[in-house]
Structures are given as structure tokens and as C-alpha cells.
SETI-820150 format. One line per 5 residues: number of its first residue (from 1); their letters; for each residue z negated, y negated, x negated of C-alpha. Coordinates in steps of 0.1 Angstrom, whole numbers, plus 5000, padded with zeros to 4 digits. Each point is the difference from the previous one (the first is absolute). Example, Ala and Ser with C-alpha at 12.3 -4.5 7.8 and 13.67 -1.06 7.14 Angstrom:
REM SETI-820150
1 = as = 4922:5045:4877 | 5007:4966:4986 .
//
This chain:
REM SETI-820150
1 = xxxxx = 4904:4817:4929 | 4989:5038:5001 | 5031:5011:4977 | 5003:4972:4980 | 5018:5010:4967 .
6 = xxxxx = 5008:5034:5009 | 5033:5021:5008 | 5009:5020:5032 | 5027:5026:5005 | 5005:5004:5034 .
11 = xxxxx = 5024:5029:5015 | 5014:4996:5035 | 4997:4962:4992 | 5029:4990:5024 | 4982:4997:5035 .
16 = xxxxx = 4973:5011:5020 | 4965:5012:4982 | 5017:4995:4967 | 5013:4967:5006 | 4965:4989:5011 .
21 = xxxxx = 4983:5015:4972 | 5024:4982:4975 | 4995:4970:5014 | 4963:5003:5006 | 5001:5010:4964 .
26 = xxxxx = 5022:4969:4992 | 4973:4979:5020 | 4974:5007:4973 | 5022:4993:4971 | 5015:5032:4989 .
31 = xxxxx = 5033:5000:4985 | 5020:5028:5020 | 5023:5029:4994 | 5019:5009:5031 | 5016:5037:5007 .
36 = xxxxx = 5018:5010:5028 | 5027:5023:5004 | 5027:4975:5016 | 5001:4972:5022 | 5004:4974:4967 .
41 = xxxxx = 5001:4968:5026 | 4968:5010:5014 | 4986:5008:4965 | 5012:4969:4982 | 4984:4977:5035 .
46 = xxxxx = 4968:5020:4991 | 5001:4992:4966 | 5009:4960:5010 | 4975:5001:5018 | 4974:5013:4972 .
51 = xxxxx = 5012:4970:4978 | 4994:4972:5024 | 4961:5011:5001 | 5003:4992:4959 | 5008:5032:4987 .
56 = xxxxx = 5025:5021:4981 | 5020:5027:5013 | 5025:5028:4993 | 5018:5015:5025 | 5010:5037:4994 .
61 = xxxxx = 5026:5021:5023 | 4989:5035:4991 | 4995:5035:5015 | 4962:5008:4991 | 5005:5032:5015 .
66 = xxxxx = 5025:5004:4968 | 4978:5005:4965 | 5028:4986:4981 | 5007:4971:5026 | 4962:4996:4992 .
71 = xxxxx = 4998:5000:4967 | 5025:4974:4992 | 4984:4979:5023 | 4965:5002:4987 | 5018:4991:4966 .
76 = xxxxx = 5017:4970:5018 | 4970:4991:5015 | 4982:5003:4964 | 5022:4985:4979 | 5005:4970:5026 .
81 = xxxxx = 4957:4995:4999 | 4982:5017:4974 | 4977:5021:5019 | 4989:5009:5033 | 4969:4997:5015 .
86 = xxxxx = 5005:5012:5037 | 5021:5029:5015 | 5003:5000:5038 | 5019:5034:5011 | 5009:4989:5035 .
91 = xxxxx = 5037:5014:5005 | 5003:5032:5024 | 5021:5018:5026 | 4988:5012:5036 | 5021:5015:5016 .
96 = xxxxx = 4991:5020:5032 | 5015:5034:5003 | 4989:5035:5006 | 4985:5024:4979 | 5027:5023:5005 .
101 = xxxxx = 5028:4976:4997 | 4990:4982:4966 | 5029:5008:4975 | 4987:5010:4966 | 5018:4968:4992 .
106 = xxxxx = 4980:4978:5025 | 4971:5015:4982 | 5007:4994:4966 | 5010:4965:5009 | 4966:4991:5018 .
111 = xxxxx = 4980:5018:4972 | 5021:4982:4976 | 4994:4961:5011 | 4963:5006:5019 | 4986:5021:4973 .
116 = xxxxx = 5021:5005:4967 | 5004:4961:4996 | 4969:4995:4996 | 4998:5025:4972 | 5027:4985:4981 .
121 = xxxxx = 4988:4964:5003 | 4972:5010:4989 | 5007:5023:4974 | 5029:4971:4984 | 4974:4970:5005 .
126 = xxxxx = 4967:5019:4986 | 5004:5002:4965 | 5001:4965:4998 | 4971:4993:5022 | 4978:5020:4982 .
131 = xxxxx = 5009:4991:4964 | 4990:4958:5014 | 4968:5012:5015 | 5002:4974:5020 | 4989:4999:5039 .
136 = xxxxx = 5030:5021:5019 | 5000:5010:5034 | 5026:5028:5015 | 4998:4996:5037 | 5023:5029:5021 .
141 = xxxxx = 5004:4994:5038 | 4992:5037:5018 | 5001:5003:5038 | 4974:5006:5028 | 5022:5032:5011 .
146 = xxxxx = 4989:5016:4967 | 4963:5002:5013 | 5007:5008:5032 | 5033:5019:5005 | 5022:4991:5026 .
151 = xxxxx = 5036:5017:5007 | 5034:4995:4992 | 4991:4992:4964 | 4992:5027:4981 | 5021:4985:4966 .
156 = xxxxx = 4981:4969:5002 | 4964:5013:5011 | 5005:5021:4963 | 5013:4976:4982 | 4971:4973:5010 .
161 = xxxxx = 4971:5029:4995 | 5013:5009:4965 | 5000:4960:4993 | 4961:4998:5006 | 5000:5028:4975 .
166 = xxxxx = 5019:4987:4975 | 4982:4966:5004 | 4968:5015:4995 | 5010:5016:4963 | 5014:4968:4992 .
171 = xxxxx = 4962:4987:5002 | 4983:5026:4982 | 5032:4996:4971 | 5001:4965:5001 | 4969:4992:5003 .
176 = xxxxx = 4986:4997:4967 | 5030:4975:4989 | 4991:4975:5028 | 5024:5009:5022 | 4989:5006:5036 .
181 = xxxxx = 5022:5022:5032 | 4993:4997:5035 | 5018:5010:5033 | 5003:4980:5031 | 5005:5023:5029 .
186 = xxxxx = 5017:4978:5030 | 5003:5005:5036 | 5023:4983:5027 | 5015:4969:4981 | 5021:4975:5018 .
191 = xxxxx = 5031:5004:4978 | 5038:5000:5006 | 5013:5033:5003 | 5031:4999:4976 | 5012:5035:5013 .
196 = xxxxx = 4989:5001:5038 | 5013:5040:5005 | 4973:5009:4981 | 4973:4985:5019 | 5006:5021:5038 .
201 = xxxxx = 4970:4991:5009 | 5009:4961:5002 | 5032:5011:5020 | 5024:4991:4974 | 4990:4961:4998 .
206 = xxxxx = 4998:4984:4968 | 4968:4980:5001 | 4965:5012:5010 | 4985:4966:5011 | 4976:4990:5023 .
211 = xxxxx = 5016:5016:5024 | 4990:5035:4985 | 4961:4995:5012 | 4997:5010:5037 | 4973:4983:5016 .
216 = xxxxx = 4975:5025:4990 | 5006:4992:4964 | 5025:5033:4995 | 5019:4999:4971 | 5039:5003:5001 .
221 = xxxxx = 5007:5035:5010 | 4966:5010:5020 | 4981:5018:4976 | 4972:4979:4992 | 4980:4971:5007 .
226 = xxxxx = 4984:4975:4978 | 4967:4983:5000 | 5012:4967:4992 | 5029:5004:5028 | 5028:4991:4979 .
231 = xxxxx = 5024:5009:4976 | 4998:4994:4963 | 5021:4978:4982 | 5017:5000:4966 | 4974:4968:4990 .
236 = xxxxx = 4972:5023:5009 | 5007:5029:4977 | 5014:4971:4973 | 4961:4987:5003 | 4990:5033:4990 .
241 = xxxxx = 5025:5001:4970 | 4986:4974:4987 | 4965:5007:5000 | 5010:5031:4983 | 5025:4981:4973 .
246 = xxxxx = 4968:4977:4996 | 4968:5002:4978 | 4984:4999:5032 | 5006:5035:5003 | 4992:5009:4962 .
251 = xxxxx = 4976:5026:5008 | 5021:5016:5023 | 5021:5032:4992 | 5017:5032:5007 | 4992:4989:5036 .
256 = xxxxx = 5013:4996:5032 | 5000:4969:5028 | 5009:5008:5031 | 5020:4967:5018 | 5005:5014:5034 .
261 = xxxxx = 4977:4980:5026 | 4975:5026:5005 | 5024:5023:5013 | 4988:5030:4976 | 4967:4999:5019 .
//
């Protein structure tokens, strides 16, 4: 087991890449602190989940886009464990709107749960990774769109480019404490779309499944193919996680893994 011993906090815990990375996390005997905003059924199944695969968990209904929400739950989480080892950052918002027609609201919102989470887990969870020395990984999940550029998602394409950024002075800071950041920049994943109006493209439908490749390997939407012909799934970019959460990855930092098929080729 590739995390045995160790202590995860994962945001966005209650389904899609979150939910995978918990559980892969689970898998390889982490105990597991599990954030999301609502959907406590969901998040409690999650964390039922972690325990049957012989681990501990604590499920957490909090808004990391909040600072306060966060820092009483890095305290929960804390007090409930003793330390943690692993910080996966994997909660975001996408909607698809406009340039023109994003509120300042809508942008504050994005920028608060895509990019300012991350800075507050972080910043609440850093202190006491640094003072243990220990191995600690911070792992953010950034988006293939902030390489690229695509439309209709200006809010998010920031908020994801900033990320890499911020991920990057986490390694140089962190660094010398044993504590490692990377970013894993992911493409088309096969993922339930929770809020289908923000995802045109798709024509309103909830899931992106199989269904989303066209016979000439498009992705969902028609703006790109894939080498591998496929869409990603949650397991895939969960695989990732974990090398990153791993030793197996302990000379890797303030980097960035792209998880998108070949598709940025």
C-alpha cells in the first residue's frame, strides 16, 4: 500500500474525480478527510465506502470556497487525526457563459472555489506540515482549457492559470520542509454533469458518456480529438493522484501532469 499510514484531505470528495481520488486514496490505506459543499448522502456513501477498504474517515459538509468554512474544517479534520499528510484540491465550478455576460458575482464565485480554495487549504494545513517535516504532497487539479483557451469560460480559464501559479510557489516555499505541489491539468473526463445548463455544448444532458466520442474519437462538444480515442475517466486522473500523493513521485514538484489523452498535442 502506496499511502499506507498517511492522511488525505480531499475537497470535492462527494462524486466524480474526487470520489475516485478518495477512494483510490482509501485503496492504498489512507485514512480520509472528505469536503464537499452539500450533498451529505453522497458524502457520508463516499466516506462508507473509504471504511470498507480498512480505513478511517471524516466526512466534512463545507464550503472551501469560504476561508472560515475552511478553516474550521482543517481544525475538524486536525483534531479528528493528528496531522495530514496529503491535500488534494479537486472542487471547482465550470460554468459556460460569455465574456460579456459573467456577473462580477459569477466571477468571484469561480475564482473563489477554482482558485482561492486552494489558497486557503493550503495556507490552514501548511503550518503543520512543515513543522512534522514529514513527506506531504499538495496536489491541485487545473484544466486543459488553461493551456489552451477555449470560449465561454473566461472565469474558469483564469482561475485554473492562476492555480498553476500558485502551485508552483507552493514548491519553491515548501520545498525545503518536505512538502511537495503539483498540478494535474485534465481534459475531456467522463463525469456526471451535476448542472447540465452549464455544459451547451453537451445540449443540456447530464452525463458525458460514451456517447460523447463520435466515431472519429471527438470529444463531447467537437472541439478536439484524442489520441487514445476516448474519454477520460475519474479512475484515470485518481491514478495520477496517487502517484503524486505517493513517494513514488518524491522528486517531483512545482510541476504539472497533463491527464488529457494526448489531446494537448
Amino acid at each position: 500500500m502506496r499511502l499506507k499510514g498517511k492522511t488525505a484531505f480531499v475537497s470535492g470528495a462527494a462524486r466524480n474525480i474526487g470520489k475516485a481520488i478518495a477512494l483510490n486514496f482509501a485503496r492504498e490505506g489512507a485514512d480520509v478527510i472528505l469536503v464537499a459543499r452539500e450533498k451529505r448522502e453522497a458524502l457520508d456513501g463516499v466516506a462508507a465506502q473509504c471504511e470498507k477498504l480498512g480505513v478511517k474517515s471524516l466526512p466534512i459538509l463545507a464550503d472551501v470556497g469560504d476561508r472560515t468554512q475552511v478553516e474550521k474544517a482543517v481544525r475538524q479534520g486536525l483534531d479528528h487525526f493528528g496531522k495530514v499528510d496529503v491535500l488534494a484540491c479537486v472542487a471547482a465550478l465550470r460554468p459556460h457563459k460569455p465574456f460579456w455576460e459573467i456577473s462580477y458575482e459569477e466571477w468571484d464565485r469561480v475564482l473563489s472555489v477554482n482558485l482561492s480554495s486552494t489558497f486557503y487549504l493550503a495556507k490552514a494545513l501548511a503550518p503543520s506540515m512543515m513543522e512534522r517535516r514529514k513527506p506531504g504532497s499538495i496536489i491541485a487539479l487545473g484544466g486543459l482549457a488553461s493551456l489552451t483557451g477555449q470560449p465561454l469560460r473566461a472565469h474558469v480559464i483564469a482561475s485554473k492559470t492562476g492555480l498553476y501559479g500558485l502551485i508552483k510557489a507552493l514548491a519553491i516555499e515548501l520545498g525545503p520542509f518536505n512538502v511537495r505541489a503539483n498540478l494535474i491539468a485534465v481534459g475531456h473526463i467522463d463525469t456526471e454533469r451535476a448542472n447540465p445548463e452549464w455544459y451547451p455544448e453537451g445540449g443540456g444532458v447530464p452525463y458525458m458518456g460514451d456517447k460523447g466520442v463520435g466515431s472519429d474519437g471527438s470529444a463531447l462538444g467537437g472541439d478536439g480529438t484524442t489520441p487514445l480515442r476516448r474519454l477520460g475517466s475519474p479512475q484515470d486522473v485518481a491514478d495520477v493522484a496517487t502517484f503524486l500523493a505517493s513517494e513514488e513521485s518524491s522528486f517531483v514538484t512545482g510541476d504539472r501532469i497533463i491527464c488529457a489523452g494526448g489531446r494537448y498535442m
